[in-house]
C-alpha positions in Angstrom: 11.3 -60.3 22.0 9.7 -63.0 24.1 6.3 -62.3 24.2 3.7 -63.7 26.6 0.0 -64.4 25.3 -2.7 -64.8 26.8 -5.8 -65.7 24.7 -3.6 -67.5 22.8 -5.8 -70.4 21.2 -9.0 -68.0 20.4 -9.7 -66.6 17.1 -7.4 -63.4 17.4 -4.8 -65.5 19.2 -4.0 -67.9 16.6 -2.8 -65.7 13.9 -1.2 -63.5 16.2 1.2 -66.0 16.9 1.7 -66.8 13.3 2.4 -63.2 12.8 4.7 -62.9 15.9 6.5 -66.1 15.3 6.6 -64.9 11.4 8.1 -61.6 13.2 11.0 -63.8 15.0 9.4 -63.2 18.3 9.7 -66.2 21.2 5.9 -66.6 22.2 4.5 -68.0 25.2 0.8 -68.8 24.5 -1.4 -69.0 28.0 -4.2 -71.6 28.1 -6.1 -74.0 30.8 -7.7 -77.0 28.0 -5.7 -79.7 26.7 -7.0 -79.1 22.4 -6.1 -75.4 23.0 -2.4 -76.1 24.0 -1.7 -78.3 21.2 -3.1 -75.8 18.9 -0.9 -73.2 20.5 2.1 -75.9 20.1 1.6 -76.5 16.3 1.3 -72.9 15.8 5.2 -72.3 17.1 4.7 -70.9 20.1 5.6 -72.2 23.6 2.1 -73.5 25.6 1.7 -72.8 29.1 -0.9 -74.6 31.3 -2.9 -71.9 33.4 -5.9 -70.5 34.7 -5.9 -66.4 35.2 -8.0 -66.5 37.7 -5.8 -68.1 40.0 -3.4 -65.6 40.8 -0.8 -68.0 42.1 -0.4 -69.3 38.8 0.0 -66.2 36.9 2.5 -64.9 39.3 4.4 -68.0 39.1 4.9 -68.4 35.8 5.2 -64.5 34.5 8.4 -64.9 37.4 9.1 -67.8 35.3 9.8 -66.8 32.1 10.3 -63.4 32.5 8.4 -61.9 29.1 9.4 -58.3 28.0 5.7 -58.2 26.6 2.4 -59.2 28.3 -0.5 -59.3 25.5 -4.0 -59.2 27.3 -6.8 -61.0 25.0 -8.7 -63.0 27.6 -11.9 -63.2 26.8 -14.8 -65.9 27.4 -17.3 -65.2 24.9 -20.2 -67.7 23.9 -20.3 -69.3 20.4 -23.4 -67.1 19.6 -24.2 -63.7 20.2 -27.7 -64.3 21.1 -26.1 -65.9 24.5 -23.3 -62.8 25.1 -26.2 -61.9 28.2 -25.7 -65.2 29.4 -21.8 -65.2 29.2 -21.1 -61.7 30.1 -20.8 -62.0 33.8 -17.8 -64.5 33.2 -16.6 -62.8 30.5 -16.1 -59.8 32.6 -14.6 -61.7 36.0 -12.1 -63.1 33.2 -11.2 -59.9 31.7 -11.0 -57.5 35.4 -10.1 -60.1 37.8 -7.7 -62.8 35.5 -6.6 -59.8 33.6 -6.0 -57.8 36.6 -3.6 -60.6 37.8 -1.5 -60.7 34.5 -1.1 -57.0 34.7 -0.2 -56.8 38.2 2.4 -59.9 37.5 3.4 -57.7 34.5 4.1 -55.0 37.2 5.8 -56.9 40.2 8.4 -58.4 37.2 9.4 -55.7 35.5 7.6 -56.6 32.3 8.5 -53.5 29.3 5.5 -53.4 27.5 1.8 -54.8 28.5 -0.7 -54.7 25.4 -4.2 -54.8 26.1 -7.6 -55.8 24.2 -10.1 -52.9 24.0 -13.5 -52.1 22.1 -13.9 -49.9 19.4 -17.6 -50.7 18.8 -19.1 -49.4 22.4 -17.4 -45.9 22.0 -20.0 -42.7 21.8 -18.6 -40.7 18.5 -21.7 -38.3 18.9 -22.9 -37.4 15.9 -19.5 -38.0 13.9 -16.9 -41.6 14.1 -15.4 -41.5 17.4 -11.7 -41.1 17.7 -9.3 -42.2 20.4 -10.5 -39.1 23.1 -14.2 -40.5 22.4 -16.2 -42.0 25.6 -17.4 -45.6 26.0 -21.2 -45.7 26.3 -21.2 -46.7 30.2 -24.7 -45.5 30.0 -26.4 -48.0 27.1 -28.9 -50.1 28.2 -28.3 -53.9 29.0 -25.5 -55.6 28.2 -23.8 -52.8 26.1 -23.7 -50.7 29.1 -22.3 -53.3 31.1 -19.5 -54.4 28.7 -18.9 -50.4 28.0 -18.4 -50.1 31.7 -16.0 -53.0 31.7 -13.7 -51.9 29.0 -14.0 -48.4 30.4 -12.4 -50.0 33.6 -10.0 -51.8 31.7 -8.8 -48.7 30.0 -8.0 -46.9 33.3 -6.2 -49.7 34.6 -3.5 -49.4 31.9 -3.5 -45.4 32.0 -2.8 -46.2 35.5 1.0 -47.2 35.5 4.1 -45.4 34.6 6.4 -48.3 35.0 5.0 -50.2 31.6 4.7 -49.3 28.0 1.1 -49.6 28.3 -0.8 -49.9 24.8 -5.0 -50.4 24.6 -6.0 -51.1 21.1 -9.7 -50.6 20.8 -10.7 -53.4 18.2 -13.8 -53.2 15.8 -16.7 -56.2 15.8 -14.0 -59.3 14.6 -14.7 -60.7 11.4 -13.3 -63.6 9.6 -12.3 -67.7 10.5 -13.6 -68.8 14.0 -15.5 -65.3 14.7 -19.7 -65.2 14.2 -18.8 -63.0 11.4 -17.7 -65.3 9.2 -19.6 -67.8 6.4 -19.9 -70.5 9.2 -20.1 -68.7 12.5 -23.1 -68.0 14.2 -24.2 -64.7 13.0 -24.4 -66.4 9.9 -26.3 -69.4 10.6 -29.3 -67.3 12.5 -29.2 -64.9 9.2 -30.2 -68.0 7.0 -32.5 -69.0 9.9 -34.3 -66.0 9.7 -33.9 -64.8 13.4 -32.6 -61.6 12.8 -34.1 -58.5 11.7 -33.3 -55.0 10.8 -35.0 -52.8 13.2 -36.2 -49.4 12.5 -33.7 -47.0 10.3 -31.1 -49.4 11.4 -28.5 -46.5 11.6 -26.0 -47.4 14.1 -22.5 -47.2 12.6 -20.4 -50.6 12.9 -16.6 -50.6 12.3 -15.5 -54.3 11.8 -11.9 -55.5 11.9 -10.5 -58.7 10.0 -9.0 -60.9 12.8 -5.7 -61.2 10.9 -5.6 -57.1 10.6 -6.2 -56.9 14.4 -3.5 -59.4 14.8 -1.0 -57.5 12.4 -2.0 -54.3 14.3 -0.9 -55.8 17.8 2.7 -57.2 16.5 2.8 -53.5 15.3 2.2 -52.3 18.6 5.1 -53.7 20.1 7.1 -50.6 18.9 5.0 -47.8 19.1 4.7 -45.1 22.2 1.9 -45.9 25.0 -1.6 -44.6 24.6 -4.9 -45.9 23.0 -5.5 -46.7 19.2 -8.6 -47.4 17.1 -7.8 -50.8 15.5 -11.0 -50.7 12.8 -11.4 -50.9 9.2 -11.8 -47.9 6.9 -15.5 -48.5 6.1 -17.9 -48.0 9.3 -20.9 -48.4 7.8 -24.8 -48.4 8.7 -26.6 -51.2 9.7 -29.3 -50.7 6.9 -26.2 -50.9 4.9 -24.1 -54.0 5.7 -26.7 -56.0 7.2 -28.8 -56.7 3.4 -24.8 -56.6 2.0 -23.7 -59.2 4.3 -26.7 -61.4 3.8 -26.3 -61.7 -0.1 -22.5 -62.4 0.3 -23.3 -65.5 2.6 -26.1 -66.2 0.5 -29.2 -65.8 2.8 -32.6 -64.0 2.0 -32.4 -60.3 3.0 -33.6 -59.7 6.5 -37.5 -58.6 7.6 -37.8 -55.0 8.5 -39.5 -54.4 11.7 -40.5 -50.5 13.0 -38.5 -49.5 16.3 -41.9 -50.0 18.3 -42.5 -53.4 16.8 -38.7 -54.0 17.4 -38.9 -52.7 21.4 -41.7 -55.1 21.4 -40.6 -58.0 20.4 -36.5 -57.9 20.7 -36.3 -54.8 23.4 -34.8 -51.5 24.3 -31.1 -53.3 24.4 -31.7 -54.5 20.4 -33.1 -51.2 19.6 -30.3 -49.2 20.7 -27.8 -51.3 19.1 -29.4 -51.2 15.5 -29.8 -47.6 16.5 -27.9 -45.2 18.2 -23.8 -46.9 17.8 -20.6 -44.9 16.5 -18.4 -46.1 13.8 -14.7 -45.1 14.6 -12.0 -43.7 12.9 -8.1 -45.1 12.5 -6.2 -42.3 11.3 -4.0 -43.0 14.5 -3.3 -46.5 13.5 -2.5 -45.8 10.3 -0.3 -43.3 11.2 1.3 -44.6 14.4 0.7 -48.6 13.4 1.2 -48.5 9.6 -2.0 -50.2 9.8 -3.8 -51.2 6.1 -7.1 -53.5 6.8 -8.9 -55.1 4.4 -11.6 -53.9 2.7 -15.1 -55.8 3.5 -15.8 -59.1 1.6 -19.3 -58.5 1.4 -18.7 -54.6 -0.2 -16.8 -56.0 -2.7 
Protein backbone atom coordinates (compact mmCIF):
# COMPACT_ATOMS: atom_id res chain seq x y z
CA UNK A 1 0.00 0.00 0.00
CA UNK A 2 1.37 3.50 -0.22
CA UNK A 3 0.98 4.99 2.93
CA UNK A 4 1.20 8.65 3.84
CA UNK A 5 2.72 9.69 7.38
CA UNK A 6 2.53 12.29 9.05
CA UNK A 7 4.64 12.51 12.34
CA UNK A 8 6.98 10.73 10.56
CA UNK A 9 10.45 11.73 12.18
CA UNK A 10 8.97 11.66 16.03
CA UNK A 11 9.54 8.79 18.32
CA UNK A 12 6.49 6.64 17.18
CA UNK A 13 7.17 7.71 13.62
CA UNK A 14 10.46 6.26 13.17
CA UNK A 15 9.92 2.70 13.75
CA UNK A 16 6.72 2.82 12.16
CA UNK A 17 8.31 3.28 8.99
CA UNK A 18 10.71 0.59 9.72
CA UNK A 19 7.91 -1.67 10.38
CA UNK A 20 5.83 -0.46 7.30
CA UNK A 21 8.80 -0.45 4.91
CA UNK A 22 9.67 -4.05 6.69
CA UNK A 23 5.86 -4.75 5.75
CA UNK A 24 6.64 -3.79 1.85
CA UNK A 25 4.51 -0.76 2.16
CA UNK A 26 5.59 2.64 -0.11
CA UNK A 27 5.75 5.36 2.74
CA UNK A 28 5.55 8.92 2.41
CA UNK A 29 6.89 10.50 5.72
CA UNK A 30 5.49 14.34 6.26
CA UNK A 31 7.88 16.82 7.88
CA UNK A 32 8.73 20.81 7.76
CA UNK A 33 12.81 20.72 9.36
CA UNK A 34 15.64 19.79 7.23
CA UNK A 35 17.35 16.89 10.16
CA UNK A 36 13.77 15.37 10.31
CA UNK A 37 13.61 14.66 6.47
CA UNK A 38 16.85 13.10 6.28
CA UNK A 39 16.00 10.91 9.14
CA UNK A 40 12.77 10.01 7.34
CA UNK A 41 15.10 9.41 4.11
CA UNK A 42 17.62 6.95 5.75
CA UNK A 43 14.71 5.24 7.30
CA UNK A 44 13.27 4.17 3.58
CA UNK A 45 10.62 6.06 3.28
CA UNK A 46 9.91 8.95 0.82
CA UNK A 47 10.25 12.69 2.70
CA UNK A 48 7.89 15.32 1.99
CA UNK A 49 8.51 18.99 2.83
CA UNK A 50 5.26 20.47 4.60
CA UNK A 51 3.66 22.28 7.17
CA UNK A 52 -0.12 21.02 8.20
CA UNK A 53 -1.11 24.01 9.16
CA UNK A 54 -1.04 25.37 5.85
CA UNK A 55 -3.84 23.87 4.21
CA UNK A 56 -2.61 24.59 0.72
CA UNK A 57 0.15 22.32 1.20
CA UNK A 58 -1.57 19.46 2.52
CA UNK A 59 -4.12 19.52 -0.16
CA UNK A 60 -1.51 19.80 -2.69
CA UNK A 61 0.45 17.13 -2.00
CA UNK A 62 -2.28 14.38 -0.65
CA UNK A 63 -3.64 15.25 -4.60
CA UNK A 64 -0.16 14.52 -5.39
CA UNK A 65 0.57 11.27 -4.44
CA UNK A 66 -2.55 9.96 -4.01
CA UNK A 67 -1.98 7.60 -0.63
CA UNK A 68 -4.58 4.83 -0.01
CA UNK A 69 -3.66 5.39 3.86
CA UNK A 70 -3.40 8.72 5.77
CA UNK A 71 -1.66 7.92 9.31
CA UNK A 72 -2.43 10.94 11.74
CA UNK A 73 0.50 11.28 14.51
CA UNK A 74 1.05 15.03 14.57
CA UNK A 75 1.86 15.98 17.67
CA UNK A 76 4.13 18.97 19.09
CA UNK A 77 4.95 17.90 22.48
CA UNK A 78 7.82 19.56 24.65
CA UNK A 79 10.99 17.56 25.60
CA UNK A 80 9.78 17.52 29.26
CA UNK A 81 6.63 17.02 30.74
CA UNK A 82 6.93 19.58 33.31
CA UNK A 83 6.48 22.08 30.19
CA UNK A 84 3.27 19.91 28.37
CA UNK A 85 1.16 23.29 30.04
CA UNK A 86 3.32 25.45 28.16
CA UNK A 87 3.13 23.35 24.83
CA UNK A 88 -0.41 22.31 24.86
CA UNK A 89 -2.00 25.23 23.16
CA UNK A 90 0.24 24.32 19.99
CA UNK A 91 0.06 21.00 20.50
CA UNK A 92 -3.68 21.13 20.17
CA UNK A 93 -3.83 23.80 17.02
CA UNK A 94 -1.44 21.05 15.39
CA UNK A 95 -3.48 18.07 16.16
CA UNK A 96 -7.41 19.86 15.33
CA UNK A 97 -6.50 22.44 12.85
CA UNK A 98 -3.23 20.58 10.75
CA UNK A 99 -4.92 17.37 11.46
CA UNK A 100 -8.17 18.56 10.36
CA UNK A 101 -6.53 19.51 7.01
CA UNK A 102 -4.97 16.04 6.40
CA UNK A 103 -8.28 14.39 7.05
CA UNK A 104 -10.29 16.57 5.01
CA UNK A 105 -7.53 16.14 2.02
CA UNK A 106 -7.94 12.47 2.99
CA UNK A 107 -11.66 13.07 2.17
CA UNK A 108 -11.70 15.31 -1.01
CA UNK A 109 -9.11 12.41 -2.60
CA UNK A 110 -10.65 9.48 -2.01
CA UNK A 111 -8.13 8.22 0.50
CA UNK A 112 -9.31 4.16 1.79
CA UNK A 113 -8.23 4.22 5.07
CA UNK A 114 -7.24 7.34 7.53
CA UNK A 115 -5.58 6.05 10.91
CA UNK A 116 -5.63 8.34 13.73
CA UNK A 117 -3.46 8.88 17.07
CA UNK A 118 -5.68 8.73 20.18
CA UNK A 119 -5.17 8.48 24.17
CA UNK A 120 -5.62 5.66 26.23
CA UNK A 121 -4.30 7.33 29.42
CA UNK A 122 -7.21 10.26 29.77
CA UNK A 123 -10.13 7.70 29.46
CA UNK A 124 -12.58 7.49 32.78
CA UNK A 125 -12.68 3.40 33.44
CA UNK A 126 -14.77 4.22 36.76
CA UNK A 127 -13.86 2.04 39.18
CA UNK A 128 -12.62 -0.83 36.69
CA UNK A 129 -9.84 -0.43 33.33
CA UNK A 130 -11.68 1.42 30.78
CA UNK A 131 -12.51 -0.37 27.54
CA UNK A 132 -13.12 1.09 24.13
CA UNK A 133 -17.02 2.47 25.07
CA UNK A 134 -15.24 4.23 28.13
CA UNK A 135 -15.39 8.31 28.22
CA UNK A 136 -12.40 10.66 28.08
CA UNK A 137 -12.14 12.80 31.23
CA UNK A 138 -13.33 16.23 29.50
CA UNK A 139 -13.93 17.20 32.96
CA UNK A 140 -10.25 16.82 34.80
CA UNK A 141 -8.79 19.78 35.97
CA UNK A 142 -5.95 21.59 33.98
CA UNK A 143 -4.27 20.41 31.34
CA UNK A 144 -5.76 16.83 31.49
CA UNK A 145 -9.12 18.24 30.92
CA UNK A 146 -8.01 20.17 28.11
CA UNK A 147 -6.01 17.44 26.27
CA UNK A 148 -9.17 15.01 27.17
CA UNK A 149 -11.32 17.47 25.47
CA UNK A 150 -9.03 17.55 22.39
CA UNK A 151 -8.82 13.86 21.85
CA UNK A 152 -12.47 13.68 22.60
CA UNK A 153 -12.91 16.03 19.47
CA UNK A 154 -10.52 14.21 17.54
CA UNK A 155 -12.45 11.04 18.12
CA UNK A 156 -15.68 12.47 16.71
CA UNK A 157 -14.07 13.72 13.77
CA UNK A 158 -13.21 10.21 12.49
CA UNK A 159 -16.70 8.68 13.64
CA UNK A 160 -17.90 11.40 11.55
CA UNK A 161 -17.29 9.92 7.93
CA UNK A 162 -18.60 7.07 6.05
CA UNK A 163 -16.53 7.44 2.98
CA UNK A 164 -13.02 6.23 4.94
CA UNK A 165 -11.99 3.28 6.88
CA UNK A 166 -11.58 5.30 9.85
CA UNK A 167 -9.37 3.64 12.68
CA UNK A 168 -8.54 5.69 16.26
CA UNK A 169 -6.10 3.77 18.23
CA UNK A 170 -6.04 5.07 21.77
CA UNK A 171 -2.24 4.69 22.80
CA UNK A 172 -0.94 4.21 26.46
CA UNK A 173 1.79 6.82 28.08
CA UNK A 174 4.85 5.91 25.23
CA UNK A 175 7.79 4.39 26.65
CA UNK A 176 11.07 3.54 25.24
CA UNK A 177 14.04 5.40 22.81
CA UNK A 178 13.34 9.20 22.27
CA UNK A 179 10.15 9.22 24.73
CA UNK A 180 10.56 10.79 28.57
CA UNK A 181 10.05 7.31 29.54
CA UNK A 182 13.09 6.01 28.68
CA UNK A 183 16.81 5.76 30.65
CA UNK A 184 17.73 9.21 29.10
CA UNK A 185 14.47 11.11 28.57
CA UNK A 186 13.29 13.54 30.78
CA UNK A 187 11.10 11.74 33.13
CA UNK A 188 14.13 10.16 33.94
CA UNK A 189 16.55 12.92 34.49
CA UNK A 190 14.02 14.90 37.04
CA UNK A 191 13.64 11.30 38.92
CA UNK A 192 17.49 11.35 39.62
CA UNK A 193 17.04 15.15 40.24
CA UNK A 194 14.72 14.55 42.82
CA UNK A 195 11.77 16.75 41.43
CA UNK A 196 9.26 14.36 41.54
CA UNK A 197 7.30 12.88 44.15
CA UNK A 198 4.68 10.39 44.88
CA UNK A 199 1.68 12.15 46.09
CA UNK A 200 -0.85 10.77 48.47
CA UNK A 201 -1.94 6.85 47.85
CA UNK A 202 -0.66 7.50 44.37
CA UNK A 203 -3.49 5.19 42.97
CA UNK A 204 -4.15 6.29 39.50
CA UNK A 205 -3.80 3.42 37.12
CA UNK A 206 -1.22 4.04 34.07
CA UNK A 207 -1.22 1.74 30.99
CA UNK A 208 2.08 2.39 29.13
CA UNK A 209 2.85 1.21 25.56
CA UNK A 210 6.40 0.47 24.11
CA UNK A 211 6.76 2.88 21.07
CA UNK A 212 7.80 -0.12 18.80
CA UNK A 213 4.40 -2.05 20.04
CA UNK A 214 2.30 1.08 19.21
CA UNK A 215 4.07 1.17 15.96
CA UNK A 216 3.42 -2.72 15.28
CA UNK A 217 -0.23 -2.06 16.36
CA UNK A 218 -0.75 0.69 13.58
CA UNK A 219 0.84 -1.39 10.57
CA UNK A 220 -1.77 -3.89 12.04
CA UNK A 221 -4.43 -1.58 11.63
CA UNK A 222 -4.19 -1.22 8.08
CA UNK A 223 -6.37 -4.39 7.72
CA UNK A 224 -8.78 -4.44 10.39
CA UNK A 225 -12.62 -2.97 10.29
CA UNK A 226 -13.14 0.87 11.39
CA UNK A 227 -13.73 1.65 15.06
CA UNK A 228 -11.61 2.49 18.14
CA UNK A 229 -8.88 0.21 19.88
CA UNK A 230 -7.05 0.33 23.18
CA UNK A 231 -3.38 0.16 22.06
CA UNK A 232 -1.81 -0.49 25.86
CA UNK A 233 0.17 -3.00 27.50
CA UNK A 234 -1.18 -5.86 29.68
CA UNK A 235 0.05 -4.41 33.03
CA UNK A 236 -1.86 -1.01 34.09
CA UNK A 237 -0.51 -0.57 37.09
CA UNK A 238 -0.65 1.94 40.21
CA UNK A 239 1.42 4.82 40.58
CA UNK A 240 2.57 3.68 44.17
CA UNK A 241 3.56 0.69 42.14
CA UNK A 242 5.64 1.61 39.10
CA UNK A 243 6.83 4.82 40.11
CA UNK A 244 9.48 3.22 43.19
CA UNK A 245 9.80 0.23 40.28
CA UNK A 246 10.72 2.52 37.59
CA UNK A 247 13.16 4.44 39.84
CA UNK A 248 15.31 1.40 40.81
CA UNK A 249 15.43 0.21 37.16
CA UNK A 250 17.04 3.61 36.09
CA UNK A 251 18.91 3.62 39.10
CA UNK A 252 17.58 6.74 41.04
CA UNK A 253 16.75 6.99 44.89
CA UNK A 254 13.01 6.11 45.41
CA UNK A 255 10.82 9.16 45.36
CA UNK A 256 9.70 11.35 48.65
CA UNK A 257 6.18 10.72 49.70
CA UNK A 258 4.17 13.80 50.15
CA UNK A 259 0.17 13.65 51.69
CA UNK A 260 -2.46 14.88 48.99
CA UNK A 261 -2.82 18.25 51.12
CA UNK A 262 0.98 18.72 51.16
CA UNK A 263 0.79 17.65 47.40
CA UNK A 264 -2.27 20.32 46.53
CA UNK A 265 0.01 22.64 48.20
CA UNK A 266 2.89 22.55 46.72
CA UNK A 267 2.33 20.76 43.06
CA UNK A 268 -1.74 21.51 42.79
CA UNK A 269 -5.11 20.07 42.23
CA UNK A 270 -3.95 19.13 38.33
CA UNK A 271 -0.84 16.86 40.00
CA UNK A 272 -3.12 15.55 42.57
CA UNK A 273 -5.62 14.24 40.22
CA UNK A 274 -3.16 12.72 38.07
CA UNK A 275 -1.30 10.58 40.82
CA UNK A 276 -4.92 10.03 41.90
CA UNK A 277 -7.96 9.54 40.33
CA UNK A 278 -6.62 7.90 36.39
CA UNK A 279 -7.91 4.53 34.67
CA UNK A 280 -5.74 1.94 33.34
CA UNK A 281 -7.28 0.38 30.19
CA UNK A 282 -7.82 -2.87 28.85
CA UNK A 283 -6.68 -4.41 25.15
CA UNK A 284 -8.60 -7.36 24.80
CA UNK A 285 -9.83 -5.65 21.46
CA UNK A 286 -6.35 -5.32 20.19
CA UNK A 287 -5.42 -8.47 20.90
CA UNK A 288 -8.21 -9.85 19.39
CA UNK A 289 -8.82 -7.58 16.37
CA UNK A 290 -4.81 -6.39 16.02
CA UNK A 291 -3.02 -9.61 17.06
CA UNK A 292 -1.38 -7.30 19.29
CA UNK A 293 1.41 -8.85 21.93
CA UNK A 294 3.33 -5.85 23.85
CA UNK A 295 6.06 -6.13 25.82
CA UNK A 296 6.11 -6.65 29.22
CA UNK A 297 7.54 -3.60 31.40
CA UNK A 298 11.47 -3.36 31.76
CA UNK A 299 11.27 -2.14 35.10
CA UNK A 300 8.74 -5.26 36.29
CA UNK A 301 11.07 -7.51 35.17
Amino acid sequence: MKVFLAGASGALGCPLIRRLHDAGHEVWGLAHRPESLEIIERLGAHSVKGDALNQVDIFELIERIRPEVVIDQLTSLPTSPVDLAQRLPADCRLRLEGGGHLFEAARMFQVRRYIQQLSGFYLDGGTGLANEASPLRINAPGTIGDSARMYASLEKRISSVQSMVCIGLRYGFFYGPGTWYWPDGAFSRHLHQGEIALIGKGSSSFSFIHVDDAAQAAVAALTVPSGIYNIVDDQPSKMSDWLPAYAKWIGADAPPCLDEREGLRLSGEESVYYQNSLSGACNHKARAMLGFSPRRLPWFN
